[in-house]
Steps between C-alpha positions, in 0.01 A plus 500: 500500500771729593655503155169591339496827791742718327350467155184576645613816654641584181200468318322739800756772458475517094067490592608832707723795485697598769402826690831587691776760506655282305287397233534119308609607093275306319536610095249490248627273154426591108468137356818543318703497844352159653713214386345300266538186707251692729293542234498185365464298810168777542318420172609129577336493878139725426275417202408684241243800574700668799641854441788592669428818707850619594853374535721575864839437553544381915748599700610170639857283435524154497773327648552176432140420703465776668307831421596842663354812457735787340348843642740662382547376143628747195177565317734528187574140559334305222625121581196439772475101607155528508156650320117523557236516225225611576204351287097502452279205325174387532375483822878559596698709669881448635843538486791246451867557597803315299832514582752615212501131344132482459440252773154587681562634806123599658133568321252673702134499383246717599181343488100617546222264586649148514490307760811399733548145554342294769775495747561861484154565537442263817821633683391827441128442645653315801775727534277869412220391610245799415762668286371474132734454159542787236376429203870504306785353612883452348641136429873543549741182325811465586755323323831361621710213334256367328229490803195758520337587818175684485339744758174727475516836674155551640359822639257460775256712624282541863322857502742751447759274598739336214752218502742399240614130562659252273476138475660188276365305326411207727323769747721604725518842598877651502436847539229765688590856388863519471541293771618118365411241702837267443673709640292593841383186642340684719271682350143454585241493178198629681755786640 
């Protein structure tokens, strides 16, 4: 699970931007400047019908496995080790990050009206109970030598009061607001 954290959080900071003193660079691409083995692996992954939206350049390193963040990266720079597209389909909306060799990194999809799966939806009535489900939700993939792990950010809501909290694939919940759950044992859910 651990090894799937990091991509994860990844994936969260490109969703964002960074409101700090110092703020995360985070460029904006013409086609032309995405490597074509971005591009290709792209077209390859999502079917015919989506339209790509936008293309971002992230300001994260790879070394050997490991990602860091470069805040202070030269935004003249132009050999980035990884990129977002941004895209839009039918019923579709989402985002996928590649690294520089095309390999797919992280797809996010934002979607409306569809229901979560059972599991999910039983942890969160045992778990929330009299909290109710917005109607979208984002399906975040994450792939990692050769293995995907899936999680669905869900935003909950109780009155006025709102929770974000996401959960894998099998049901379990990992995180309640920003707080994860691996790494607070703990944490109380009904706190």
């Amino acid at each position: 699970m651990k090894q799937f954290m990091f991509p994860l959080a990844l994936t969260l900071l490109a969703v964002g931007t960074v409101a700090a003193q110092d703020e995360l660079f985070y460029a904006k691409l013409k086609t032309d400047e995405v490597p074509a083995e971005v591009l290709t692996a792209f077209s390859e992954d999502f079917e015919d019908g989506v339209a790509v939206t936008e293309y971002h350049a992230l300001p994260v390193e790879l070394v050997e496995d490991t990602w860091f963040v470069d805040y202070n990266r030269d935004k003249l720079r132009k050999d980035y080790d990884s990129y977002e597209i941004n895209f839009s389909g039918k019923g579709l909306t989402g985002r996928a990050t590649y690294d520089a060799n095309g390999r797919l990194i992280s797809f996010i999809e934002k979607v409306n009206n569809i229901a979560l799966p059972r599991p999910i939806q039983k942890s969160i009535g045992d778990n929330f109970p009299g909290w109710g489900v917005a109607d979208d939700h984002e399906i975040v993939s994450i792939h990692k030598n050769e293995h995907q792990k899936v999680y669905y950010r869900v935003d909950l809501t109780q009155g006025k009061e709102k929770k974000r909290v996401i959960y894998d694939g099998d049901g379990n919940l990992v995180k309640v607001n920003r707080e994860h759950l691996s790494l607070n044992p703990a944490y109380e859910i009904n706190g």
